[in-house]
C-alpha positions as CSV (number, residue, x, y, z in Angstrom):
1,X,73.3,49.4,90.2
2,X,69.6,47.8,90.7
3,X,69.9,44.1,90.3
4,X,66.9,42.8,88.4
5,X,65.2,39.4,89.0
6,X,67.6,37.9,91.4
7,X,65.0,34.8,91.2
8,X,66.7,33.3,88.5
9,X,70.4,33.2,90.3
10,X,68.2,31.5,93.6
11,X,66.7,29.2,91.0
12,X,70.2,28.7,89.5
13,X,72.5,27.8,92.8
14,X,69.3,25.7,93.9
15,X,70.6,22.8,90.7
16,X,73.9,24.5,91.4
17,X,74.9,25.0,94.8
18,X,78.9,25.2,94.2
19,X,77.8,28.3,92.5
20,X,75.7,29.9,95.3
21,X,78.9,31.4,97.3
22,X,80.0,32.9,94.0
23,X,76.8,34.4,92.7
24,X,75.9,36.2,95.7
25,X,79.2,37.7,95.7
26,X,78.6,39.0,92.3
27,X,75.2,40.8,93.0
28,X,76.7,42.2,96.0
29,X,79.5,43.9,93.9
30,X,76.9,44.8,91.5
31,X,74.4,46.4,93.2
32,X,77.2,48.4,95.2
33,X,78.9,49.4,91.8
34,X,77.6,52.4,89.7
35,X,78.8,52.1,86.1
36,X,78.4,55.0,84.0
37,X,79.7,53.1,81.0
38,X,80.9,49.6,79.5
39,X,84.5,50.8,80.4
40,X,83.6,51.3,84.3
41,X,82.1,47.6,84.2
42,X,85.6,46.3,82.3
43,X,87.8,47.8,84.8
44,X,86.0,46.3,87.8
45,X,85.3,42.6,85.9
46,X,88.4,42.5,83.8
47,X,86.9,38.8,82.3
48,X,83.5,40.1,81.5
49,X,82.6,40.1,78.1
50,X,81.2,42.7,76.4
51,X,79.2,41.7,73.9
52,X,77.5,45.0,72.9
53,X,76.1,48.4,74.3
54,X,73.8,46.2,76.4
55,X,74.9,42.7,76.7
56,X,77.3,41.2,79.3
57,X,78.8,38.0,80.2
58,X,80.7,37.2,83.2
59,X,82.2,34.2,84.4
60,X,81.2,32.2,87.5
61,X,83.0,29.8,89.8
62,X,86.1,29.9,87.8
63,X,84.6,30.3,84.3
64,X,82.5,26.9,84.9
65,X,79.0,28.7,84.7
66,X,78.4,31.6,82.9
67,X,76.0,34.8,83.3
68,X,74.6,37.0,80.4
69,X,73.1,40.5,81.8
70,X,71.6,43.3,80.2
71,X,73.0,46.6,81.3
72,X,71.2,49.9,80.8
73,X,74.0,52.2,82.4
74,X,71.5,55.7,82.4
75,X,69.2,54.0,84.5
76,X,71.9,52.1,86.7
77,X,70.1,48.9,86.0
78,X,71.3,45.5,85.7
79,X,69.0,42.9,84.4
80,X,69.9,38.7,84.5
81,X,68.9,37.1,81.0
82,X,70.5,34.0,80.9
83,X,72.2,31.8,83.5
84,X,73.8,27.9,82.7
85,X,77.2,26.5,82.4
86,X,80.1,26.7,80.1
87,X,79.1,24.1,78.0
88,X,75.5,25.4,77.5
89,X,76.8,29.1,77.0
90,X,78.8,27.4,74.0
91,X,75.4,25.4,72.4
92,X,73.1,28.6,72.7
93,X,72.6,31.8,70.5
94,X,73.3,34.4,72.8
95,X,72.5,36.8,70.3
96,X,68.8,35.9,71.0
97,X,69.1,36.9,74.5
């Protein structure tokens, strides 16, 4: 998959640092996956959550941050859209996003 705008994990991890390990980790495992369909993504992330044919969240560092993605699967891309922790995941309308 192409990860798109990586900027905003830097910009993350550089408030966050516990999370920098964990985030690189991720776009590592997602630029080397090729999902063809919500079902691929599920099988590899097992706690992501899907929250519609575009919209993903996955949990960071244990579930303490968490990361919303859009995911066009035809074009193999993988876009960030909204980074923070748990608590701020809770307080915002992710179906905004």
């Amino acid at each position: 998959m192409h990860l798109i705008s990586r900027k905003m994990l830097r910009q993350f991890w550089e408030t966050h640092p516990v999370a920098k390990k964990s985030l690189l980790a991720w776009a590592k495992e997602v630029e080397a996956a090729s999902w063809a369909n919500s079902a691929a993504l599920k099988a590899m992330y097992r706690n992501a959550s899907i929250l519609d044919e575009k919209r993903v969240v996955f949990n960071i560092c244990g579930n303490k941050y968490r990361l919303m993605v859009w995911v066009h699967y035809g074009y193999g891309r993988v876009m960030t859209r909204w980074i923070g922790t748990h608590e701020e995941y809770d307080s915002v309308k992710v179906e905004l996003l």
